[in-house]
C-alpha positions as a printed NumPy array, in Angstrom:
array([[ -9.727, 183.146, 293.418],
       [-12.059, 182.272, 290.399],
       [-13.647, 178.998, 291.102],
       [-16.401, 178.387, 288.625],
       [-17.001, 179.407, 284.904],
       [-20.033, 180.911, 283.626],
       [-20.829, 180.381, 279.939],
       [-22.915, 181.944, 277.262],
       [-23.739, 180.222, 274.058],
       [-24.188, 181.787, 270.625],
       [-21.573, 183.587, 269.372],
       [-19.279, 182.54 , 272.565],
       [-19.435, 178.377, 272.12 ],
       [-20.929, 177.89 , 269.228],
       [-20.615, 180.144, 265.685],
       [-23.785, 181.205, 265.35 ],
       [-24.354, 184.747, 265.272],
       [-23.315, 185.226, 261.441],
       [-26.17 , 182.487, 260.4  ],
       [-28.855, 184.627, 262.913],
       [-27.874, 187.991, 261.15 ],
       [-28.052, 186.031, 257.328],
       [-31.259, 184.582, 258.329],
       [-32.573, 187.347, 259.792],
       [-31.753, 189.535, 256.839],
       [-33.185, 186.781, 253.977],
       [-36.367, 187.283, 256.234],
       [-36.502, 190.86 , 256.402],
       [-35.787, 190.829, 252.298],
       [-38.389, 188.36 , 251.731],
       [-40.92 , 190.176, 253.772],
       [-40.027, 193.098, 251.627],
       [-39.222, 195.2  , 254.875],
       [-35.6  , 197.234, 254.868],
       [-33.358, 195.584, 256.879],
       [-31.977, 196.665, 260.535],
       [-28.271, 195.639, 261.749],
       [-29.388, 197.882, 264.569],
       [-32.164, 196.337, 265.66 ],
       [-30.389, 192.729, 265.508],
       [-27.532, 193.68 , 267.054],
       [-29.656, 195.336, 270.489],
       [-31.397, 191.629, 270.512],
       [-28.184, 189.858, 270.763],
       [-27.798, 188.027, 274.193],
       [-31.28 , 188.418, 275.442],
       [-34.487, 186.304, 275.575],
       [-37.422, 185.776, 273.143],
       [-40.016, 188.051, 274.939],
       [-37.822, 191.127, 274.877],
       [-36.724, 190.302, 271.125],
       [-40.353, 190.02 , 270.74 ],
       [-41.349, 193.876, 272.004],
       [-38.219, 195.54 , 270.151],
       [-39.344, 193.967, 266.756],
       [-42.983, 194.967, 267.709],
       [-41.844, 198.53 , 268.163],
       [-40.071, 198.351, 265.027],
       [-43.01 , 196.924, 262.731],
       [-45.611, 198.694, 263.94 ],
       [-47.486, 200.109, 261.155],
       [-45.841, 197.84 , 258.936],
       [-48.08 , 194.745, 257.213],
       [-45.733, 192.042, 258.455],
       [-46.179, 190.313, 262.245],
       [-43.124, 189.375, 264.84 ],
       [-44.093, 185.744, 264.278],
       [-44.204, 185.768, 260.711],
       [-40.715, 187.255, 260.121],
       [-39.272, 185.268, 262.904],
       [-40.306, 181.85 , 261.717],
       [-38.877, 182.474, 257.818],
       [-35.847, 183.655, 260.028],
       [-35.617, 180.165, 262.019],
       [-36.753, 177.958, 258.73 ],
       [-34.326, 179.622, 257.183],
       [-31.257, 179.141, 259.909],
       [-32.395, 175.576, 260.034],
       [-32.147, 174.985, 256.301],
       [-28.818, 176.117, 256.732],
       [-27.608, 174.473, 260.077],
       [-29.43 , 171.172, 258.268],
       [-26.882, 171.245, 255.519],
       [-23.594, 172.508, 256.976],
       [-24.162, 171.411, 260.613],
       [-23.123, 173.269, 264.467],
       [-19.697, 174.818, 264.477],
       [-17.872, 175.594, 267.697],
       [-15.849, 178.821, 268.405],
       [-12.244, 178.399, 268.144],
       [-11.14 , 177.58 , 271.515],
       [-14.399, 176.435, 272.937],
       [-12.928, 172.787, 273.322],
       [ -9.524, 173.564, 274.618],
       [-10.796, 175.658, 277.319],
       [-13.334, 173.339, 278.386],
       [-11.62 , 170.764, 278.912],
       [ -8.622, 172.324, 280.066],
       [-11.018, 174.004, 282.836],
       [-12.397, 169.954, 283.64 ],
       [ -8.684, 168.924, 284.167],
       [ -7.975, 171.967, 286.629],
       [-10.901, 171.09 , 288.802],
       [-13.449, 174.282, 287.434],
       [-16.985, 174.103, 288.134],
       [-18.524, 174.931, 284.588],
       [-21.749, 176.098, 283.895],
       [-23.76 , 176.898, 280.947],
       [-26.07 , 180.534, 281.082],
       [-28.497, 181.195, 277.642],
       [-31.013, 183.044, 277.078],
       [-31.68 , 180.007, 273.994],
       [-34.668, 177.572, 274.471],
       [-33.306, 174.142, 276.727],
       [-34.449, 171.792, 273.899],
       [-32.773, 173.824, 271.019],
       [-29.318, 174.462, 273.307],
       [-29.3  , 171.16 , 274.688],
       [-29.662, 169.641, 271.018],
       [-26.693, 172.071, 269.324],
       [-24.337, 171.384, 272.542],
       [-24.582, 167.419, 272.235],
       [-24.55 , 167.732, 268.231],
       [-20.584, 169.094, 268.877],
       [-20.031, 167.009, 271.988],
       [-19.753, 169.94 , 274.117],
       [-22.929, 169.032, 276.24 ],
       [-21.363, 166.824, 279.151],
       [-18.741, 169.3  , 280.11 ],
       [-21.367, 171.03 , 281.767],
       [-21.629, 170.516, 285.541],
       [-25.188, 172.166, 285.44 ],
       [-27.089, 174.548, 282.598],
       [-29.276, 177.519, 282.976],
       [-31.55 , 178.643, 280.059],
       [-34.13 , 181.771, 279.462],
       [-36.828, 180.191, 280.599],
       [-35.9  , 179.291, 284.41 ],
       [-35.476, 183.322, 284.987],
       [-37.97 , 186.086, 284.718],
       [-36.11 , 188.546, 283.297],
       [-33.212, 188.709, 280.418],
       [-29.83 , 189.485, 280.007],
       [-29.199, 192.776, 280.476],
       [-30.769, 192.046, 283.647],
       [-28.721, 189.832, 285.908],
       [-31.199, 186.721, 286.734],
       [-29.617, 184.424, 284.618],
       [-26.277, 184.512, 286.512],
       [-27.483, 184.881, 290.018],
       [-29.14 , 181.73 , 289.129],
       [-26.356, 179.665, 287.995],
       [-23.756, 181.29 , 290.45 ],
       [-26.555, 179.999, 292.93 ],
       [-26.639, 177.208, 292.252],
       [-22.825, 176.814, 291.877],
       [-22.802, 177.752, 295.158],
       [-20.115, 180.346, 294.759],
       [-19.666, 183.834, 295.802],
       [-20.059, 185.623, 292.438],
       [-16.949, 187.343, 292.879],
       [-15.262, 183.85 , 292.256],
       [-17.21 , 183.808, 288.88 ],
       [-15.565, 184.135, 285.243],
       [-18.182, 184.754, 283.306],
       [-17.269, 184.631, 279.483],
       [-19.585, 186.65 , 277.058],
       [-19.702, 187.716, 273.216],
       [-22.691, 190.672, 273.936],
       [-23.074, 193.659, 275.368],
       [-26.218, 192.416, 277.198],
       [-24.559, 189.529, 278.556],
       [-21.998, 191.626, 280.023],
       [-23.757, 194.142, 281.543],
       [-25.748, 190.75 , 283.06 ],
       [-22.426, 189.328, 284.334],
       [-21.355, 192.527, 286.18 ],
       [-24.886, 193.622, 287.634],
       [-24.578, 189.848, 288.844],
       [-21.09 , 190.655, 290.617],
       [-19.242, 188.389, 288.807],
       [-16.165, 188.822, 286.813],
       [-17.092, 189.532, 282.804],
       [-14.77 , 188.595, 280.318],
       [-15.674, 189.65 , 276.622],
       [-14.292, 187.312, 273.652],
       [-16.378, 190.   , 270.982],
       [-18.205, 188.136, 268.153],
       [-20.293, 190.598, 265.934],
       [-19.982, 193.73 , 268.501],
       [-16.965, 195.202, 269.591],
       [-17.291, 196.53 , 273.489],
       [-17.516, 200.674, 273.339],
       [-15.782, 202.88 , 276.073],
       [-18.357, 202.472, 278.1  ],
       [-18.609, 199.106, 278.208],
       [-15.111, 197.961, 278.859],
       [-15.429, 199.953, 281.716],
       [-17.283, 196.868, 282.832],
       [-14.704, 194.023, 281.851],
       [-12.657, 191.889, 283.949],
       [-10.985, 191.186, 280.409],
       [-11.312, 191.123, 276.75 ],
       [-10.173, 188.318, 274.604],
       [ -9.767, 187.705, 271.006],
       [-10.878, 183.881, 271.501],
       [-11.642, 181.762, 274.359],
       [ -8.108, 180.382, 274.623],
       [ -7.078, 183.792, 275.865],
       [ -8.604, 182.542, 278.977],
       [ -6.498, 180.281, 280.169],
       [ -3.335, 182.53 , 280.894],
       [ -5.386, 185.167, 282.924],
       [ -6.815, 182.324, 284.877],
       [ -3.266, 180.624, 285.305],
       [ -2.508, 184.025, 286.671],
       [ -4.976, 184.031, 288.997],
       [ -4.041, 180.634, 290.609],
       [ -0.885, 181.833, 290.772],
       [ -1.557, 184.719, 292.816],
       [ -3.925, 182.46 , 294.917],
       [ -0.498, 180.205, 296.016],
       [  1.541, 182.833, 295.933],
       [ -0.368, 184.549, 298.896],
       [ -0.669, 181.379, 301.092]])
């Protein structure tokens, strides 16, 4: 029986993904350089040091510096966020609080900076929902790799098997089941291939498709006592 919920952030909670590919392409245009979807959509779930060598690999021999091209990106998305504010997912609210009312241990796994999650989370009152939060930087390596959620599932202390974990990427998927936890997709920018659905617990279209599949699964749970 699932016990616990594991969460990512951008593109799962909070609508975010469509500002990071805007920004990042105003960044790539101002920098003069042609712009990769590609290359955006392989950083999408992990942490800042991977982004960091892909990019490299992709600009080298070019005139223009990871740093440079990633700050215009994030003055850019902040400009933006600034004017027009956070916006949750549809669902996100419904399902977390549904999950506090059933008794679900919820927890929070992103590869985003603690300061910079933290401060989007509270800004759409999503923050205290959280029973505990796991970010890039308490983990050595990134989504694909599964650190992030043996972390939190540790520290949950729940087998992962009796883990949801509920992703928007590839990477974060491919995190959640290396972990041994049970990955449910709700896809944002990327739709799963063959290959990766071969990896799902479930798919959703939003996060309210959640709550029937875990219904189920309490149901099953009392059925077989």
């Amino acid at each position: 029986m699932i016990k616990s919920v594991i969460f990512d952030m951008d593109g799962l909670l909070i609508d975010s993904e469509r500002l990071e590919m805007s920004s990042w392409r105003q960044a790539f245009r101002e920098m003069g350089l042609p712009f990769s979807e590609q290359l955006i959509a392989s950083c999408r779930g992990t942490g800042r040091e991977d982004i960091r060598r892909r990019f490299e690999a992709y600009l080298a021999g070019k005139p223009v510096g990871f740093d440079d091209l990633l700050g215009r990106k994030n003055q850019f998305a902040r400009q933006v966020t600034a004017r027009e504010g956070v916006h949750p997912k549809m669902g996100a609210l419904t399902l977390l609080s549904w999950l506090r009312d059933k008794g679900y241990a919820i927890a929070l796994a992103t590869s985003t900076d603690e300061e910079i999650a933290a401060q989007k989370l509270r800004s759409i009152g999503f923050y205290e929902y959280f029973d505990l939060c796991v970010y890039g930087s308490m983990v050595a390596l990134y989504k694909p790799a599964p650190d992030i959620f043996l972390h939190a599932i540790g520290l949950l202390g729940c087998r992962p098997q009796e883990c949801l974990v509920l992703e928007d990427s590839p990477n974060g998927i491919r995190a959640a089941h290396a972990a041994g936890a049970k990955p449910m997709m709700i896809p944002d920018l990327t739709q799963p291939d063959d290959e990766l659905k071969e990896l799902l617990w479930a798919q959703g279209t939003t996060l309210l498709d959640a709550i029937p599949l875990l219904e189920d699964d309490r149901a099953g749970e009392e059925g077989a006592l």
